[in-house]
Biopython code that builds the backbone (N, CA, C, O; Angstrom):
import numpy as np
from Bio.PDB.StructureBuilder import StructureBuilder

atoms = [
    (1, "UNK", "N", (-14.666, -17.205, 6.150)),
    (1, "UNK", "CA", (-13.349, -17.115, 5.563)),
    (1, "UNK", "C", (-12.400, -17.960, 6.402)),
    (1, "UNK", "O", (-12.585, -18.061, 7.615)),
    (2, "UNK", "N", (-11.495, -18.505, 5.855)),
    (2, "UNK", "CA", (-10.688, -19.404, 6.326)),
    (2, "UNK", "C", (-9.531, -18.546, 7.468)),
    (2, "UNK", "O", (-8.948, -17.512, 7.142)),
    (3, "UNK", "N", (-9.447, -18.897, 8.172)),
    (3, "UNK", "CA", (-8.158, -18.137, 8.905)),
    (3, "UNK", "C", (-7.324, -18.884, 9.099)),
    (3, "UNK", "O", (-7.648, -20.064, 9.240)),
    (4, "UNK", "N", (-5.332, -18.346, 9.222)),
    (4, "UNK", "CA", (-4.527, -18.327, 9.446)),
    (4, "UNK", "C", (-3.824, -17.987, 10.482)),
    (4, "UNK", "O", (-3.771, -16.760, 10.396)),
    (5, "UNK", "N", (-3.165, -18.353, 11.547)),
    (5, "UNK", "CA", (-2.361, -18.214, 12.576)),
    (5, "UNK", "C", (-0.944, -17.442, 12.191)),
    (5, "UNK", "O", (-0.567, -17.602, 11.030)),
    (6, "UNK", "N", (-0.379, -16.874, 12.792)),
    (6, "UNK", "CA", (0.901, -16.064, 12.784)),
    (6, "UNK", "C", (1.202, -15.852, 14.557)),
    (6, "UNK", "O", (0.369, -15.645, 15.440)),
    (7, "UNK", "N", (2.496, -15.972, 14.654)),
    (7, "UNK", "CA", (2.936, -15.788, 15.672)),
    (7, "UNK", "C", (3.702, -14.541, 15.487)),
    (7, "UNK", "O", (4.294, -14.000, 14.552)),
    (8, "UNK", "N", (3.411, -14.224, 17.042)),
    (8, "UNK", "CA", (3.819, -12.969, 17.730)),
    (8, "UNK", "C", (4.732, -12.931, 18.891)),
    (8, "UNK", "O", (4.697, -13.637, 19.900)),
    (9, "UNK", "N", (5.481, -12.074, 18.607)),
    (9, "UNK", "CA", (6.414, -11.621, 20.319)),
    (9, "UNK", "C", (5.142, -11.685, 21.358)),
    (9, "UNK", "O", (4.046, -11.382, 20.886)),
    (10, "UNK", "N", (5.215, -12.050, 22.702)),
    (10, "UNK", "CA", (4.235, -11.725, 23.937)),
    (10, "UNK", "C", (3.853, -9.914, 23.586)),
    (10, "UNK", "O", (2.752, -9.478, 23.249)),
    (11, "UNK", "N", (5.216, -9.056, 23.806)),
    (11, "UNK", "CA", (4.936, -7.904, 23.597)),
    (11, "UNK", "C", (3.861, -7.362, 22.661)),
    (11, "UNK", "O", (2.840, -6.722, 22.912)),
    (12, "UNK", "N", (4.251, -7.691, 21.793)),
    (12, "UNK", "CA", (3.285, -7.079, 20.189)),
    (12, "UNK", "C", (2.217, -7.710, 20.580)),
    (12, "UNK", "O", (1.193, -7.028, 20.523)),
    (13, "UNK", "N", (2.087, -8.897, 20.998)),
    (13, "UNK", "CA", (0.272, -8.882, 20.965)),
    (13, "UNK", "C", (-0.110, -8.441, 22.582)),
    (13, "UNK", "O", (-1.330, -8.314, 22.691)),
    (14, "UNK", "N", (0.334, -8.282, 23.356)),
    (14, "UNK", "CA", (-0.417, -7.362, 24.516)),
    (14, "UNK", "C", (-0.274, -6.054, 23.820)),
    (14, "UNK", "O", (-1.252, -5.395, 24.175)),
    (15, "UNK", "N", (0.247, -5.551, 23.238)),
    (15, "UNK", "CA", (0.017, -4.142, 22.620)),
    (15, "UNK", "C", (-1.013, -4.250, 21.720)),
    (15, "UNK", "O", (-1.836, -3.336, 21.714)),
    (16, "UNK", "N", (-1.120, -4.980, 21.114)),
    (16, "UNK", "CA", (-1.822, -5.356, 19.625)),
    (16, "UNK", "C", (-3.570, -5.412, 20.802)),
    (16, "UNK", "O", (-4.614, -4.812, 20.545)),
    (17, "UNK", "N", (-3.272, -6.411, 22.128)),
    (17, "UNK", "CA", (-4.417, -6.454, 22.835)),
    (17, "UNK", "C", (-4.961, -5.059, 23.244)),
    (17, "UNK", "O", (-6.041, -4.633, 22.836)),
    (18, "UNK", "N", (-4.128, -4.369, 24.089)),
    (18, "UNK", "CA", (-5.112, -3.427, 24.519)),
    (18, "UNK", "C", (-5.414, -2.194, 23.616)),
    (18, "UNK", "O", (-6.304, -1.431, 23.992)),
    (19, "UNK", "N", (-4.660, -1.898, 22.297)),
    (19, "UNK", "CA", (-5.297, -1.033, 21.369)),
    (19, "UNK", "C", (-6.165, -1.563, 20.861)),
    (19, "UNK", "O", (-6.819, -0.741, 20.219)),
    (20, "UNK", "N", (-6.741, -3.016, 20.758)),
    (20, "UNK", "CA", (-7.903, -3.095, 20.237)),
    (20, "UNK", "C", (-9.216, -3.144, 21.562)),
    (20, "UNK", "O", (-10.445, -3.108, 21.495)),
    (21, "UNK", "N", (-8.418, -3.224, 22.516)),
    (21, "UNK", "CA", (-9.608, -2.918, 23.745)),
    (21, "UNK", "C", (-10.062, -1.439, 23.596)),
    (21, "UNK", "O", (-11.203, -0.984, 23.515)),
    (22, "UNK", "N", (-8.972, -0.872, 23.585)),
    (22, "UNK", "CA", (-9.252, 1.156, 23.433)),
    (22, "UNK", "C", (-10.368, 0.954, 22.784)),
    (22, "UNK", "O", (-11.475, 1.195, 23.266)),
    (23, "UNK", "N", (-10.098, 0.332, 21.234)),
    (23, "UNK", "CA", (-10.789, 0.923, 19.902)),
    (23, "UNK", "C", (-12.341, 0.008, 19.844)),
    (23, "UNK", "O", (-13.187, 0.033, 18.950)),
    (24, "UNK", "N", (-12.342, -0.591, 20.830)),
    (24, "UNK", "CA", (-13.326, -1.341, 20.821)),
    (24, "UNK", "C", (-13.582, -2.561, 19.633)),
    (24, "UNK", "O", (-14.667, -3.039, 19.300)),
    (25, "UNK", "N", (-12.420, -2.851, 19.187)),
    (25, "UNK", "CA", (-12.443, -3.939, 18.103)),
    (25, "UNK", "C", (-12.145, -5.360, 18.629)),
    (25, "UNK", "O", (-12.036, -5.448, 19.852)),
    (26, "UNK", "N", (-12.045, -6.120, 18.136)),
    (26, "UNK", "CA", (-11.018, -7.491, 18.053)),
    (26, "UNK", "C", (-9.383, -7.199, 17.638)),
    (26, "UNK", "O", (-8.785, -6.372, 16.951)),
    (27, "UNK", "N", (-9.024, -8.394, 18.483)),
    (27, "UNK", "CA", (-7.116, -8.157, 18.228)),
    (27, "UNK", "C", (-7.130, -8.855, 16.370)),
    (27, "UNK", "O", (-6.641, -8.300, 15.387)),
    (28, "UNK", "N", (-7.739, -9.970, 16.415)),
    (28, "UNK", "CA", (-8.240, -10.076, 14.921)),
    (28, "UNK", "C", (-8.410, -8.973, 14.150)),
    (28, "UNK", "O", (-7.492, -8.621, 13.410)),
    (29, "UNK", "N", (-9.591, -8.272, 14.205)),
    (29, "UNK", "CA", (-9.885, -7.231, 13.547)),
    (29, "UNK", "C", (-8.621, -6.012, 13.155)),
    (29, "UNK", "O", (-8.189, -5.513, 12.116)),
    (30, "UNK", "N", (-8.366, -5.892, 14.468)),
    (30, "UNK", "CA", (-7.059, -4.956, 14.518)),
    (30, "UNK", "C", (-5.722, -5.428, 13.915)),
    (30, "UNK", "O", (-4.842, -4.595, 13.696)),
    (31, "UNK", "N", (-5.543, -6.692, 13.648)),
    (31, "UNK", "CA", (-4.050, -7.444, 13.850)),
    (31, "UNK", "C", (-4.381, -7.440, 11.983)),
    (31, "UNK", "O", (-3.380, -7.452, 11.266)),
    (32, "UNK", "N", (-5.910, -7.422, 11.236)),
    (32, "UNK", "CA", (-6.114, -7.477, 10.080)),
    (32, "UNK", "C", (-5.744, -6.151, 9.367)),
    (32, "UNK", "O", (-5.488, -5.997, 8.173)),
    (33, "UNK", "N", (-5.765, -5.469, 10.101)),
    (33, "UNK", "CA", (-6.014, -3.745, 9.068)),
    (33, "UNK", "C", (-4.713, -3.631, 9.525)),
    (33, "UNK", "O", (-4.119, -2.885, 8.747)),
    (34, "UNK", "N", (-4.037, -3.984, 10.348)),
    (34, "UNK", "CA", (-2.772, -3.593, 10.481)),
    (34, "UNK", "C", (-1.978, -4.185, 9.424)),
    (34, "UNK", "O", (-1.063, -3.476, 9.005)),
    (35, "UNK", "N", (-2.081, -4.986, 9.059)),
    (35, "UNK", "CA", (-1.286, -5.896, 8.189)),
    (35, "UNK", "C", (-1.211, -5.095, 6.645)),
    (35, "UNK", "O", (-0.353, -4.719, 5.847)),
    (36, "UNK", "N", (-2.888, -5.104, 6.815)),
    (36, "UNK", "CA", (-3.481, -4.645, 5.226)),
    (36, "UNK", "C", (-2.754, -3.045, 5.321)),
    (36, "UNK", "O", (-2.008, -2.825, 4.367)),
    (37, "UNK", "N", (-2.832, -2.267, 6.012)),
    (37, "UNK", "CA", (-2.207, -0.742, 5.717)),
    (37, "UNK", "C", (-0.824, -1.560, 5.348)),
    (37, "UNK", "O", (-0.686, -1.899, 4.173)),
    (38, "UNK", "N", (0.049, -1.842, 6.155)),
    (38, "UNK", "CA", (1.379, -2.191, 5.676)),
    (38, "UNK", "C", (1.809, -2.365, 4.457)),
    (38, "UNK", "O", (2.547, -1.683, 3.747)),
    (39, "UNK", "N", (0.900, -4.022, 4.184)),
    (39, "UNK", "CA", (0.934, -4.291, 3.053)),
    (39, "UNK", "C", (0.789, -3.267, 1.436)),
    (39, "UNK", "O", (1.417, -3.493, 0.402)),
    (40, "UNK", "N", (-0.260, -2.110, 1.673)),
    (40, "UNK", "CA", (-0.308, -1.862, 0.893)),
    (40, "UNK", "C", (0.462, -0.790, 0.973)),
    (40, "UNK", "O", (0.552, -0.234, -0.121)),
    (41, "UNK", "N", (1.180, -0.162, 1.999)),
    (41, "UNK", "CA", (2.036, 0.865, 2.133)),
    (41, "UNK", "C", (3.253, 0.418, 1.568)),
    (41, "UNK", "O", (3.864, 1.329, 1.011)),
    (42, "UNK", "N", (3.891, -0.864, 1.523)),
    (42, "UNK", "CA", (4.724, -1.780, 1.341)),
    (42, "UNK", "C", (4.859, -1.553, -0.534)),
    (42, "UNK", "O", (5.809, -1.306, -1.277)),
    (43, "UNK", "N", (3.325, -1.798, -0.765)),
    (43, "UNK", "CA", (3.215, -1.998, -2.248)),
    (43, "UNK", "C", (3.574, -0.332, -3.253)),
    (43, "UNK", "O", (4.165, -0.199, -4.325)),
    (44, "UNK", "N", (2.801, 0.923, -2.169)),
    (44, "UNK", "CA", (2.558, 2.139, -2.931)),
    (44, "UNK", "C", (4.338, 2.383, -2.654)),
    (44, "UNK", "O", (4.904, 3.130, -3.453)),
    (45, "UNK", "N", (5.132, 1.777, -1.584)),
    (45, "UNK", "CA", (6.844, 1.922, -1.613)),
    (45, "UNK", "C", (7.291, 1.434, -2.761)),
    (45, "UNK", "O", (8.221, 2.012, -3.323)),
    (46, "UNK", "N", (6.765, 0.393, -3.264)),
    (46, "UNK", "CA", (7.626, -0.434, -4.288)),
    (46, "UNK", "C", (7.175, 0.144, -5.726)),
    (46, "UNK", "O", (7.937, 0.124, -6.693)),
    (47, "UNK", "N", (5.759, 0.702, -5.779)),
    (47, "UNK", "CA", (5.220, 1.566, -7.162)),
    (47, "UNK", "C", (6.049, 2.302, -6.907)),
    (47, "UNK", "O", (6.775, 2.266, -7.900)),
    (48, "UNK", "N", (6.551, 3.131, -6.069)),
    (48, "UNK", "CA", (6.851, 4.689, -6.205)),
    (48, "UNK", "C", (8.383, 4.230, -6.509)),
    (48, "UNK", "O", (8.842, 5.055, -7.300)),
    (49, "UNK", "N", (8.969, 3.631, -6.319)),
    (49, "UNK", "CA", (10.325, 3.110, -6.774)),
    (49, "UNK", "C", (10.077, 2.881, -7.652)),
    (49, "UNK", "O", (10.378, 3.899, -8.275)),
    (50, "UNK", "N", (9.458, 1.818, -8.722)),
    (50, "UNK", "CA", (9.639, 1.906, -9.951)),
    (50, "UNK", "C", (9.556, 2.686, -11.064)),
    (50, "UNK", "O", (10.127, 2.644, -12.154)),
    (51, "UNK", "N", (8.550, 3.570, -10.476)),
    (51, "UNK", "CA", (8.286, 4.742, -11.139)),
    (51, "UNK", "C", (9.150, 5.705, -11.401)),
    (51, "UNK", "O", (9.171, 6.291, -12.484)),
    (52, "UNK", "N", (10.174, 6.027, -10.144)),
    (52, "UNK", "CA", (11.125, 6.599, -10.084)),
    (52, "UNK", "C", (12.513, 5.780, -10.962)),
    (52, "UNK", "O", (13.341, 6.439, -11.590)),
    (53, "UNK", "N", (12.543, 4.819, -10.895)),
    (53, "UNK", "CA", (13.500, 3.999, -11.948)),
    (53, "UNK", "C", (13.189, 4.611, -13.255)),
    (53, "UNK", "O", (14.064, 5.234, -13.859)),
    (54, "UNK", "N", (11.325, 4.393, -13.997)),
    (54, "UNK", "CA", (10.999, 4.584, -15.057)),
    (54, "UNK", "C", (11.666, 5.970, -15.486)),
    (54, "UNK", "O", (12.241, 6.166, -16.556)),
    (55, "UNK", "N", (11.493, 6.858, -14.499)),
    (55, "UNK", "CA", (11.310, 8.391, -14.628)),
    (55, "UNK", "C", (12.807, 8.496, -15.022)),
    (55, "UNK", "O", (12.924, 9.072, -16.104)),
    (56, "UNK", "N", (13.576, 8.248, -14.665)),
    (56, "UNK", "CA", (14.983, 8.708, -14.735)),
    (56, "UNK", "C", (15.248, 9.789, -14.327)),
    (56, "UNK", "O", (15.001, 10.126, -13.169)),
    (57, "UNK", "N", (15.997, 10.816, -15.499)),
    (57, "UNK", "CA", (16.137, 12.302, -15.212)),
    (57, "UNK", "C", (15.193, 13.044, -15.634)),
    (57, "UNK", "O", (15.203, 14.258, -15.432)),
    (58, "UNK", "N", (13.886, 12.209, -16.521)),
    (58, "UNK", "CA", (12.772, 13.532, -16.780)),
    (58, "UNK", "C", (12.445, 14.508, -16.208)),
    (58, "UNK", "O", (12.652, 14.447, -14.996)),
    (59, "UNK", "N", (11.914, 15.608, -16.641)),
    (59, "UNK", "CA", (11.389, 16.549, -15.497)),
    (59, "UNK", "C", (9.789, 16.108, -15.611)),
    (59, "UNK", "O", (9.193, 15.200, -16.191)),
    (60, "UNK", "N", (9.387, 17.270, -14.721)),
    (60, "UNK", "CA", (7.700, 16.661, -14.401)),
    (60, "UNK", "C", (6.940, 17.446, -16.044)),
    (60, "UNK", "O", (5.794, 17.077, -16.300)),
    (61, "UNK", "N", (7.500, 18.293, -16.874)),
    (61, "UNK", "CA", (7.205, 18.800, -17.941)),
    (61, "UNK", "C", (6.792, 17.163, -18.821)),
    (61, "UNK", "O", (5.729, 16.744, -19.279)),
    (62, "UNK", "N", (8.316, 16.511, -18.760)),
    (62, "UNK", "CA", (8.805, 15.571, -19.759)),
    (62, "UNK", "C", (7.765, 14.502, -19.680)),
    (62, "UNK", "O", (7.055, 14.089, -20.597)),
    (63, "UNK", "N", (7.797, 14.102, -18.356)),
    (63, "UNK", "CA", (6.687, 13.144, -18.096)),
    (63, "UNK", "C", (4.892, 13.310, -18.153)),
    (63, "UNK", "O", (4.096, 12.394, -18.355)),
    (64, "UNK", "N", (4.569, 14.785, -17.906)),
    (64, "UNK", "CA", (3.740, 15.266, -18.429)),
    (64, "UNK", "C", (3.447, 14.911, -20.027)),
    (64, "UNK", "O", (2.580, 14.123, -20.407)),
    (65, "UNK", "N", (4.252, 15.577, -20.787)),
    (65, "UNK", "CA", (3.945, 15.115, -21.902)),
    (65, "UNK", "C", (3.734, 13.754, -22.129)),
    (65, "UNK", "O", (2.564, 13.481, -22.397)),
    (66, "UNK", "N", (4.507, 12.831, -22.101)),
    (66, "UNK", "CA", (4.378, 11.627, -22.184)),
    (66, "UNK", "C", (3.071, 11.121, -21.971)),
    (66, "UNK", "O", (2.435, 10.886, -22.998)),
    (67, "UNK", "N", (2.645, 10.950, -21.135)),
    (67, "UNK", "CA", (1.113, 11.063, -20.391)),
    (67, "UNK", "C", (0.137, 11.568, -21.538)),
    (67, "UNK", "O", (-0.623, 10.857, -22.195)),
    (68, "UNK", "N", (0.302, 12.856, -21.638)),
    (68, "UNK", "CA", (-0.909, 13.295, -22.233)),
    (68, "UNK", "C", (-0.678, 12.844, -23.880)),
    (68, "UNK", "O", (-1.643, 13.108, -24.598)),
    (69, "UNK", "N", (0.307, 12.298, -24.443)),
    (69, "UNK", "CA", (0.544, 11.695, -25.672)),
    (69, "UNK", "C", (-0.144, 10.375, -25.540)),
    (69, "UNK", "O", (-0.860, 10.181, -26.523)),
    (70, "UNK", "N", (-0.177, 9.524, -24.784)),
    (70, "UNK", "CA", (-0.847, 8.101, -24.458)),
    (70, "UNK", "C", (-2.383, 8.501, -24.499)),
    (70, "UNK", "O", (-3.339, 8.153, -25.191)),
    (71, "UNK", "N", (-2.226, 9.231, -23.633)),
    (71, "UNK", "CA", (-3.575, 9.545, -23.455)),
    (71, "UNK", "C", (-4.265, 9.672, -24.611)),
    (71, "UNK", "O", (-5.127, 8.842, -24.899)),
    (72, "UNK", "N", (-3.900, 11.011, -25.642)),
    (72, "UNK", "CA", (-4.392, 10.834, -26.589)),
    (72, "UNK", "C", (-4.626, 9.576, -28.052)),
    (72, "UNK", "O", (-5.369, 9.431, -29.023)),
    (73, "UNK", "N", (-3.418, 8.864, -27.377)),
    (73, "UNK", "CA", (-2.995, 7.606, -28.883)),
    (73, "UNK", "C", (-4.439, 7.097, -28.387)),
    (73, "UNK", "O", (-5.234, 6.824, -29.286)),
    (74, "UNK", "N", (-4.995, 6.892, -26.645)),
    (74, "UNK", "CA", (-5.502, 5.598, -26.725)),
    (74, "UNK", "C", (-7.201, 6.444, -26.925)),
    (74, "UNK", "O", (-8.192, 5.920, -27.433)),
    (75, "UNK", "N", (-7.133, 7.442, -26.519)),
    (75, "UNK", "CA", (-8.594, 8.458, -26.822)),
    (75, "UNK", "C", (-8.958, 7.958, -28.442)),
    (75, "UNK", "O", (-10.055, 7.458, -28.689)),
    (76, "UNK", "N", (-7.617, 8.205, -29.808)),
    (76, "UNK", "CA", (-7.849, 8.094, -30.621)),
    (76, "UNK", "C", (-7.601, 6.722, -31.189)),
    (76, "UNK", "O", (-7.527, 6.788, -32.416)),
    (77, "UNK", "N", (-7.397, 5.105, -30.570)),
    (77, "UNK", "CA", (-7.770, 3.972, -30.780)),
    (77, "UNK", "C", (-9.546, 3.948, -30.565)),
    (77, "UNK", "O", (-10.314, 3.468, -31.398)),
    (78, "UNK", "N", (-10.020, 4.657, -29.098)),
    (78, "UNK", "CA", (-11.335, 4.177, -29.118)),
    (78, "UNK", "C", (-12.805, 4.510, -29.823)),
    (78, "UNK", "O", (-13.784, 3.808, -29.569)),
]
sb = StructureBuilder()
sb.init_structure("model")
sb.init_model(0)
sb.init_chain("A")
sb.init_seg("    ")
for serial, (resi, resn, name, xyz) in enumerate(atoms, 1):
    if name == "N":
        sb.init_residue(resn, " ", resi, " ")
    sb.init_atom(name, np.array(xyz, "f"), 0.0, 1.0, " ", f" {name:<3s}", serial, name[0])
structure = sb.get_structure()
C-alpha cells in the first residue's frame, strides 16, 4: 500500500512513540488506528447530527412508526 507522510508536533509523536512501544506495535500501526477511530467517530458525530436534524420534534413512538412503515412498503415491494 502506498503511504503518506503527515507531520507532527515533536510532542505528539514521542507520545504517539512510546504508546506504541507499551503496546508493542509500530508508531505507523498506532498513528493508523488512531486516525481511523477518529475518523469514524468524526463520521458516527456527523450521522448522529443529521439524524437529529431529520428527527425534529418526533418522539421515539413517531419515529418508530415511521421505520416500521418503510419497513413494511419495502418487505411488500420484494
Amino acid at each position: 500500500m502506498p503511504t503518506k507522510s503527515i507531520a507532527v508536533p515533536d510532542t505528539v509523536y514521542d507520545r504517539v512513540q512510546e504508546e506504541a512501544a507499551a503496546e508493542g506495535t509500530t508508531v505507523e500501526q498506532l498513528a493508523t488506528q488512531a486516525l481511523e477511530r477518529d475518523l469514524a467517530r468524526r463520521w458516527l458525530d456527523r450521522i448522529g447530527r443529521e439524524g437529529d436534524r431529520r428527527r425534529g420534534s418526533m418522539t421515539d413512538a413517531e419515529v418508530e412508526a415511521i421505520v416500521e412503515r418503510a419497513v413494511q412498503e419495502t418487505r411488500t415491494r420484494s
